[in-house]
Wavefront OBJ file of the C-alpha trace (Angstrom):
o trace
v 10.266 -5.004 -3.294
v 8.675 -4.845 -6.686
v 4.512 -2.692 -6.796
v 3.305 -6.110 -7.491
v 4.400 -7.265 -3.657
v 3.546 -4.022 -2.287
v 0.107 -3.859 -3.416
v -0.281 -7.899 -1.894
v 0.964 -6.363 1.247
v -1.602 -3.333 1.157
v -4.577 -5.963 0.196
v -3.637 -8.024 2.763
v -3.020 -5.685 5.391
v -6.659 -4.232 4.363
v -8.020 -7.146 4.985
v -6.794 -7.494 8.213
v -7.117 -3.670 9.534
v -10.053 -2.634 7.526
v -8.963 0.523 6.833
v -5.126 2.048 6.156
v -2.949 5.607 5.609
v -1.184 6.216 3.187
v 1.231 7.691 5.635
v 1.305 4.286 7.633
v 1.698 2.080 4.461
v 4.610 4.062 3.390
v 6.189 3.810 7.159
v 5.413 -0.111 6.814
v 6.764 -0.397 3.724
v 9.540 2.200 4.070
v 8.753 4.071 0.483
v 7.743 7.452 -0.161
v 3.970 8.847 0.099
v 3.825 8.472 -3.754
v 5.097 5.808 -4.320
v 2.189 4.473 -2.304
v 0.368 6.493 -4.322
v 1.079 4.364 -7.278
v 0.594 1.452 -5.922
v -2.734 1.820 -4.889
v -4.396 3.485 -7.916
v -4.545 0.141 -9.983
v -6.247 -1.523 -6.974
v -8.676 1.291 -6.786
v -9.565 1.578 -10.498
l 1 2 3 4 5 6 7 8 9 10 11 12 13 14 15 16 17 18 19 20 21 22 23 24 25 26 27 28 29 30 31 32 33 34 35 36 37 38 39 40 41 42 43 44 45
């Protein structure tokens, strides 16, 4: 899965749950803690 899918999955997934982990999204997506970490920095700048 490319960070441009992940991070649709983590917006959408926020907009469902409200809130997320970092720890869940990377058990979701099966990817490490940083790598979430990565992904979510653009969508938070």
């Amino acid at each position: 899965m490319l960070p441009i899918e992940r991070q649709q999955q983590i917006v959408t997934w926020l907009e469902q749950e409200g809130t997320l982990r970092v720890l869940d999204i990377s058990q979701r997506l099966k990817v490490s803690d940083m790598t979430v970490y990565r992904d979510i920095k653009p969508l938070i700048e």
